[in-house]
LUMDRENLO-371451 format. One line per 3 residues: their letters; for each residue x, y, z of N, C-alpha, C. Coordinates in steps of 0.1 Angstrom, whole numbers. Each point is the difference from the previous one (the first is absolute). Last residue first. Example, Ala and Ser with C-alpha at 12.3 -4.5 7.8 and 13.67 -1.06 7.14 Angstrom:
! LUMDRENLO-371451
sa> 128/-22/71/9/11/0/-8/11/8 ~ 3/-57/-1/-9/12/0/9/12/0
//
This chain:
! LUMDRENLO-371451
xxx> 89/842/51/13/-5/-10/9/10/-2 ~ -41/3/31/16/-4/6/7/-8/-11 ~ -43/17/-10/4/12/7/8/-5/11
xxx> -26/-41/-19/2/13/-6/-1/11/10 ~ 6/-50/-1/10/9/2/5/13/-2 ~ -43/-32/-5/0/3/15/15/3/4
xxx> -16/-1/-42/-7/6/7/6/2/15 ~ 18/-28/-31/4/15/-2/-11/13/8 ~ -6/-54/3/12/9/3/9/16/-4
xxx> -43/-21/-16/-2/-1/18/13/6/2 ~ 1/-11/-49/-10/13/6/4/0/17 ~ 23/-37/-16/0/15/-3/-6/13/4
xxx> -19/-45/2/8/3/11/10/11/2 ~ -28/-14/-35/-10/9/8/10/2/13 ~ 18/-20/-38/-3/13/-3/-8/6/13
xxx> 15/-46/0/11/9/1/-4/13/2 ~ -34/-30/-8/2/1/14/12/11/2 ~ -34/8/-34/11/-13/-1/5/1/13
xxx> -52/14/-3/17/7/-6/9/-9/1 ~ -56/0/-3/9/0/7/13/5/-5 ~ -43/6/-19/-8/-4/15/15/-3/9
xxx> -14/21/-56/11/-11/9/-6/2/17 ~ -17/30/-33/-7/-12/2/11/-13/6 ~ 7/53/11/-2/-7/-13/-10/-11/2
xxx> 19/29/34/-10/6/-8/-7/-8/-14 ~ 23/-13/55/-1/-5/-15/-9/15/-6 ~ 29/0/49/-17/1/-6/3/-3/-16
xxx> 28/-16/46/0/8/-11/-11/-3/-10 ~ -2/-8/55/-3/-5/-14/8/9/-10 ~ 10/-19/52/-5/12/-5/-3/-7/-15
xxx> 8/-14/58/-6/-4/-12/-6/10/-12 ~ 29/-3/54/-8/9/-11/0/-9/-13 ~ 18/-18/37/-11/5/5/-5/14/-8
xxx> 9/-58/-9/6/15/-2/-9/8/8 ~ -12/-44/6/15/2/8/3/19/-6 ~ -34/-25/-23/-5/-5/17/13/10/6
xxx> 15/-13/-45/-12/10/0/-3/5/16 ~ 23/-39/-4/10/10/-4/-9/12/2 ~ -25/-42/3/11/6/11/5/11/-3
xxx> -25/-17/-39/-6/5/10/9/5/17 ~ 30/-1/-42/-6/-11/4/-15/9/11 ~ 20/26/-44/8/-4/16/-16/-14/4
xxx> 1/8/-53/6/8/10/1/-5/12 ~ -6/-26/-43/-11/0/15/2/10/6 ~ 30/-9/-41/-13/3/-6/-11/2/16
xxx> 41/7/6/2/4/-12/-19/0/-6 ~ 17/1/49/4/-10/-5/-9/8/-17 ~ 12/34/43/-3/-10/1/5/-9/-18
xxx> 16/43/37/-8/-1/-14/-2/-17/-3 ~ 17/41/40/-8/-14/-1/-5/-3/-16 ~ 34/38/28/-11/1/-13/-1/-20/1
xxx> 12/33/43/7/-14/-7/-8/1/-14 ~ 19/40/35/-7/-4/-5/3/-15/-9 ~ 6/45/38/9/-12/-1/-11/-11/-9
xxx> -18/53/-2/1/-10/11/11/-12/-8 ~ -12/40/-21/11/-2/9/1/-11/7 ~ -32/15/-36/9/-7/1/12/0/4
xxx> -55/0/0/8/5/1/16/-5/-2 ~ -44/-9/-29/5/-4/7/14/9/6 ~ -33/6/-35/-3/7/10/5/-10/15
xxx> 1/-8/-49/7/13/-2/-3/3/15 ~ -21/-40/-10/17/-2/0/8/7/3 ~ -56/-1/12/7/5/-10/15/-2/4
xxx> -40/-28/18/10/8/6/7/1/-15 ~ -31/-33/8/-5/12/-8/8/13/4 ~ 2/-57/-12/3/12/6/-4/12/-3
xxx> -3/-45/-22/-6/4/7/-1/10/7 ~ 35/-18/-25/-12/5/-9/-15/3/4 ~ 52/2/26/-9/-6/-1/-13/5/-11
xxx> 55/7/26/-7/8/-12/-13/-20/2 ~ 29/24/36/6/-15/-6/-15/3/-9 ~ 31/15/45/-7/5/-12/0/-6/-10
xxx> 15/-4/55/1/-6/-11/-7/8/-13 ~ 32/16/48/-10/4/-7/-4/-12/-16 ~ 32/-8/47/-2/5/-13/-16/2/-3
xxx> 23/-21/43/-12/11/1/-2/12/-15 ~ 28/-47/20/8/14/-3/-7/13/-3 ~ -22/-45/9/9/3/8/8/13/0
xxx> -32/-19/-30/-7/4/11/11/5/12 ~ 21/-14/-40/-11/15/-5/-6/1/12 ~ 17/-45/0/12/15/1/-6/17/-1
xxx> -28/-41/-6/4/3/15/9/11/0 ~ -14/-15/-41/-10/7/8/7/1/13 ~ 25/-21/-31/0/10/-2/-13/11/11
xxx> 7/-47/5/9/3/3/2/17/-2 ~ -36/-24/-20/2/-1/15/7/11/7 ~ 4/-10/-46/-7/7/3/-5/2/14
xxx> 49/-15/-20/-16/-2/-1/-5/11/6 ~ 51/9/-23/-8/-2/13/-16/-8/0 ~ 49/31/-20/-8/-13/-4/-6/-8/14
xxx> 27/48/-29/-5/-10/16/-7/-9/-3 ~ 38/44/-22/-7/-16/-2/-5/-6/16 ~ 22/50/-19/2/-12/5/-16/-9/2
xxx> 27/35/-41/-10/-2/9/-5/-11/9 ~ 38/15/-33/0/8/12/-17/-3/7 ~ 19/-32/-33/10/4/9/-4/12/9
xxx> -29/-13/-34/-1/-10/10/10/0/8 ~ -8/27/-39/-3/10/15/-3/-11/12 ~ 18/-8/-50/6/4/14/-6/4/12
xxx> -31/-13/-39/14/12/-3/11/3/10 ~ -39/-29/3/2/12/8/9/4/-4 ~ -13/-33/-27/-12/8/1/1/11/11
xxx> 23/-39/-3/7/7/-15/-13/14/2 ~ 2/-33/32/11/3/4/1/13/-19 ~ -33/-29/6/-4/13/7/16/7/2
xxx> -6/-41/-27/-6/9/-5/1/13/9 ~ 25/-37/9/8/8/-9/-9/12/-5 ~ -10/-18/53/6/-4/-14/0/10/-12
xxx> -1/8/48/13/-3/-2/-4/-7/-17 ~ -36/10/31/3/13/-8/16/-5/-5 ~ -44/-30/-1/17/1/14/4/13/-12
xxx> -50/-12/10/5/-3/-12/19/5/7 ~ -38/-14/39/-1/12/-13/10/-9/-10 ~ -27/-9/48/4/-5/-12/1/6/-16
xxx> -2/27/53/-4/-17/-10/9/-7/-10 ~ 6/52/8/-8/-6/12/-5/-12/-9 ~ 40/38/-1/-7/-10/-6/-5/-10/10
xxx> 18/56/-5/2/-18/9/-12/-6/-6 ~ 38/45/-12/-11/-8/-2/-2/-10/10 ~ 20/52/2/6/-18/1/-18/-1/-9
xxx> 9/49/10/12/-7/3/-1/-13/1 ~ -12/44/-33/-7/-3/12/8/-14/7 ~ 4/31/-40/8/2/17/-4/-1/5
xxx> -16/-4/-48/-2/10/11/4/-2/10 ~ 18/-26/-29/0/10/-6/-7/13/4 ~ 7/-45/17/11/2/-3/0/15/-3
xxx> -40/-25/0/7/3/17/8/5/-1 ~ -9/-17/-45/-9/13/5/0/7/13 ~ 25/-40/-16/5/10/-6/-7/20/4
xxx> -18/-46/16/13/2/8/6/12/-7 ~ -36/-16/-23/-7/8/14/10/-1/7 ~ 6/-20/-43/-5/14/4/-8/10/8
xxx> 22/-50/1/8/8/3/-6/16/-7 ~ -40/-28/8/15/-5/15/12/12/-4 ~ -34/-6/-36/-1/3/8/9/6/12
xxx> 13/-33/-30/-1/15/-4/-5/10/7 ~ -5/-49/13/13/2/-2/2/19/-5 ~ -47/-25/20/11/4/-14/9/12/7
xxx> -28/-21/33/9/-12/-6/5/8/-13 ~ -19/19/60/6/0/-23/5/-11/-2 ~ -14/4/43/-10/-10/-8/7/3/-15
xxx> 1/41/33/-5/-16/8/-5/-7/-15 ~ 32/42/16/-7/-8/-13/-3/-17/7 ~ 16/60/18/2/-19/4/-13/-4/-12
xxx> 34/44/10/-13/-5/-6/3/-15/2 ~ 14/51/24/7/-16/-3/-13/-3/-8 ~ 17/49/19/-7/-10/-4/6/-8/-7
xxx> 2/51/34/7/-18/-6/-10/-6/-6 ~ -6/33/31/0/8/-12/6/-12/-11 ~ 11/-5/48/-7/8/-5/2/8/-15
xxx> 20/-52/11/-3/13/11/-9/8/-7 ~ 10/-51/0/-7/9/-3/-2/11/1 ~ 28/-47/0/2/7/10/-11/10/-10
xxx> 20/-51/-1/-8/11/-3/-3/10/6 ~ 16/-39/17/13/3/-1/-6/18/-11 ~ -24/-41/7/3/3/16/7/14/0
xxx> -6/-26/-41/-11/4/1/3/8/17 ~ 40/-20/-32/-9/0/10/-8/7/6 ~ 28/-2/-46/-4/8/9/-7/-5/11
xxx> 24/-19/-47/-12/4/4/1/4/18 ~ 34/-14/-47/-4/9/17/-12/3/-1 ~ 37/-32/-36/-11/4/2/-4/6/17
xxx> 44/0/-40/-6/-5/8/-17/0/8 ~ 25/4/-52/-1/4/11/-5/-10/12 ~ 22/6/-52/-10/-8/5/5/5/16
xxx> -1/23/-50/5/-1/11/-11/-9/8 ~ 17/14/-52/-8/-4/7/4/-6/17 ~ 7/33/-56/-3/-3/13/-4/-11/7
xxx> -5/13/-46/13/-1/2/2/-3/10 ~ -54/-7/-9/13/11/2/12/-6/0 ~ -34/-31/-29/7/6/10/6/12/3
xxx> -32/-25/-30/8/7/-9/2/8/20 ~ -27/-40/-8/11/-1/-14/9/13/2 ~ -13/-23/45/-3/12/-6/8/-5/-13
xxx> 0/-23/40/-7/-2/-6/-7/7/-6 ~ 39/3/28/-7/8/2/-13/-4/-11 ~ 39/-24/-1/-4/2/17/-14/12/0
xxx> 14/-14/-45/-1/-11/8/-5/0/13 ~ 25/39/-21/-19/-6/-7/-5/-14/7 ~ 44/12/3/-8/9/10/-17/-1/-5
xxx> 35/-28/-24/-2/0/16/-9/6/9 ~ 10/14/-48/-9/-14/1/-3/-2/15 ~ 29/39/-9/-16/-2/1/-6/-12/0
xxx> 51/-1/21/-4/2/-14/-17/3/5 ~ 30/11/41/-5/-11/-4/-4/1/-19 ~ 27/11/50/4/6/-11/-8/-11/-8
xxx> 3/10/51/-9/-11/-12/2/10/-14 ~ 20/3/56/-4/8/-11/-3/-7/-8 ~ -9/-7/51/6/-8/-13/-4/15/-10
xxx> 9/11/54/-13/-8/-8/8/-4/-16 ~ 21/24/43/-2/-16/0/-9/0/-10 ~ 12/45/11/-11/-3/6/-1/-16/0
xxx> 23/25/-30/5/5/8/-4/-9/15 ~ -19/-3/-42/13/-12/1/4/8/15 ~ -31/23/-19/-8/-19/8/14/-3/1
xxx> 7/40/-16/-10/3/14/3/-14/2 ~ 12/5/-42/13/0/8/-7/1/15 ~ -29/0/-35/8/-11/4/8/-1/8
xxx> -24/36/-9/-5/-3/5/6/-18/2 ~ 23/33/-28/-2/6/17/-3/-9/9 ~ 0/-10/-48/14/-3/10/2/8/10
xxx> -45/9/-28/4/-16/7/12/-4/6 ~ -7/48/-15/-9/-5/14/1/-13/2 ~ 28/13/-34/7/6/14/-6/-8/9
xxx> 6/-24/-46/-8/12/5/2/3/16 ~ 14/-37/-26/11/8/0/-11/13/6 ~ -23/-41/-9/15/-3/10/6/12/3
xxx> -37/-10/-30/-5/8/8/15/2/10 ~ -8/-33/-34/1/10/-6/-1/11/10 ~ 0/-47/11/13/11/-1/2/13/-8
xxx> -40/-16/38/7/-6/-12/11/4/-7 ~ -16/-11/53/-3/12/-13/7/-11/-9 ~ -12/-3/52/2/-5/-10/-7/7/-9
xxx> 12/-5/52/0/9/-8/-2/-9/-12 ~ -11/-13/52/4/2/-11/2/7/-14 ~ -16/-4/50/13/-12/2/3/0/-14
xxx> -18/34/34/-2/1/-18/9/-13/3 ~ -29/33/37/8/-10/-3/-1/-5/-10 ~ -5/52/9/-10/-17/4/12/-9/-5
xxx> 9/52/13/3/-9/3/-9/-15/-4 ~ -9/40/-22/-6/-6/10/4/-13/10 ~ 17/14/-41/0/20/10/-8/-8/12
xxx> 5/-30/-29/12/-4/2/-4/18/10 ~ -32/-14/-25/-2/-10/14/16/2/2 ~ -16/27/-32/-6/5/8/4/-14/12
xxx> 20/-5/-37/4/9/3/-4/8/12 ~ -14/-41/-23/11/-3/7/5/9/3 ~ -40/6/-27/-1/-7/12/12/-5/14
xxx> 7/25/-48/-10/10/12/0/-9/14 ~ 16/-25/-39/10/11/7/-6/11/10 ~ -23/-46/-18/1/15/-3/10/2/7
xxx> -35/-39/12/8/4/-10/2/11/-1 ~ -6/-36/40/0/14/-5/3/0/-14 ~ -8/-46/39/5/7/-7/-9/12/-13
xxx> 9/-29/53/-4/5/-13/3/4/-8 ~ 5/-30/53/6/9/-11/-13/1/-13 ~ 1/-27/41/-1/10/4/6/6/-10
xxx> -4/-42/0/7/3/-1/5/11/7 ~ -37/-24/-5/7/-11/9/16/10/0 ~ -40/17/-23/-2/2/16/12/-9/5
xxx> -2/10/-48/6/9/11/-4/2/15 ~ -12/-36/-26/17/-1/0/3/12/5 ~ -47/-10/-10/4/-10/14/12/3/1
xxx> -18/25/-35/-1/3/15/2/-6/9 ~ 23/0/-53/-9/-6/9/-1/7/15 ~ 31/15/-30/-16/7/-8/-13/-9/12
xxx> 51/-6/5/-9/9/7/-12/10/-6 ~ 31/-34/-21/-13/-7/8/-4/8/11 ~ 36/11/-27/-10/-3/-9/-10/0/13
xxx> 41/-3/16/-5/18/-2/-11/0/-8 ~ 22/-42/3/-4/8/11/-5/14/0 ~ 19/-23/-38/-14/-8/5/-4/6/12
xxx> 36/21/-19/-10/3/-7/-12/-11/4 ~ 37/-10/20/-4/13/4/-8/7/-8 ~ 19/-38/-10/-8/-6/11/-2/11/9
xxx> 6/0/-56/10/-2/15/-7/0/11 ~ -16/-3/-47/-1/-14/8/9/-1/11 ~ -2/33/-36/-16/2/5/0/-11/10
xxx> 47/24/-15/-8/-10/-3/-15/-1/9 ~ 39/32/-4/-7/5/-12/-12/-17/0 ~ 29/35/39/-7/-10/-2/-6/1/-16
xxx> 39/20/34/-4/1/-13/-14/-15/3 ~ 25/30/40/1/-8/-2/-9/-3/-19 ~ 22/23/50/-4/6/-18/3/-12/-5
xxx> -1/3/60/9/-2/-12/-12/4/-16 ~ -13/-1/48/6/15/-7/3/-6/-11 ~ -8/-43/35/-8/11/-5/10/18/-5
xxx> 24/-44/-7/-4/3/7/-10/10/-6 ~ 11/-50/-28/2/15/5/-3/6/12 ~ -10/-42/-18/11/5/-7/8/8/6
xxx> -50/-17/6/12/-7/6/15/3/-3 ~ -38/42/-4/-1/-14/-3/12/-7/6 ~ -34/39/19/13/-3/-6/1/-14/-6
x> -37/17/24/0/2/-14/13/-3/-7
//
């Protein structure tokens, strides 16, 4: 991220929309650039705060100058510089630009990206992980990392072909909680064997099911299975859980937003160990 001028830490002013670090930092709205890159990017002071307590890797700071003199940004600046990464002292026009927002946070941090090797998951008692086979909205994705986040339950893993939790929409939708909640990415194959191998419990909500949600035990080492937005879990996925439960509709709606019903399941199954 540093430019040719300078080393990485150095404070550096940017007020023109055509520095070749506003073109780079721009083009991680695109997903082919944060895969070739392995970087992203955060808005907010929240987000650079919780990834800097979380040791994550930050290759950048960038605020605006009205915000310069305030403690928590010349804290959290002085962290990245501390650490090699660019400080970006930038005008709004600029930061509107990177963040393709009319009306931007003061804030904006571009990070590195960790995803977690599936091998490397570990499930112990009383633990739960949720695995998403197939999410593609973006909102979804980071309000079900925020929600992992917020009942203490411990990682996500993503099965297929999902929506990349590194872009700007999901990344703004876990309110940070993408820094404390670790990331997996895996097919479905590959996911089934590990589950048959490490002898996890799957649970995994079906509109078919006649097993009440509230009457799943919940100590056992457990994976919440929630499937694809509009198809839910693939017939495999289903075949594979070894408990299949319903949350019961009273209304005339027949289903629940995936975020919301994943909610539900997870506060359920961390109730009387929050």
């Amino acid at each position: 991220m540093a430019d040719r001028e300078k080393a990485p830490g150095a404070v550096r002013q940017i007020t023109s929309l055509t520095n070749p670090l506003v073109k780079d930092i721009r083009a991680l709205a695109m997903k082919k650039v944060r895969e070739e890159t392995g970087r992203f990017i955060g808005e907010g002071l929240k987000l650079v705060t919780d990834a800097l307590e979380e040791n994550w890797p930050i290759a950048a700071i960038a605020y605006a100058p009205a915000v310069r003199d305030q403690p928590h940004v010349a804290k959290a600046a002085a962290a990245v510089r501390a650490r090699g990464g660019d400080v970006l002292e930038m005008g709004e026009a600029v930061l509107a630009k990177i963040t393709h927002r009319d009306n931007p946070q003061m804030v904006v941090g571009v990070f590195g990206q960790r995803l977690k090797p599936l091998a490397e998951v570990k499930v112990g008692e009383g633990e739960v992980w949720v695995a998403l086979e197939q999410v593609r909205d973006p909102g979804n994705l980071g309000t079900i990392i925020r929600t992992v986040d917020s009942v203490g339950a411990k990682g996500v893993i993503l099965i297929g072909e999902t929506c990349d939790p590194f872009s700007f929409e999901t990344v703004r939708a876990t309110m940070g909680s993408l820094f404390h909640v670790p990331l997996a990415k895996t097919n479905r194959d590959a996911f089934l064997a590990w589950a048959k191998t490490t002898g996890i419990r799957l649970v995994g909500t079906h509109l078919k099911a006649t097993h009440d949600y509230r009457k799943v035990e919940s100590r056992a080492p457990t994976v919440l299975v929630m499937g694809n937005e509009q198809a839910g879990m693939t017939e495999e996925m289903t075949a594979a859980c070894d408990v299949r439960v319903k949350i019961p509709m009273a209304g005339q709606a027949d289903s629940l937003n995936l975020a919301v019903a994943t909610g539900v399941m997870l506060y359920e199954l961390r109730r009387g160990l929050l």
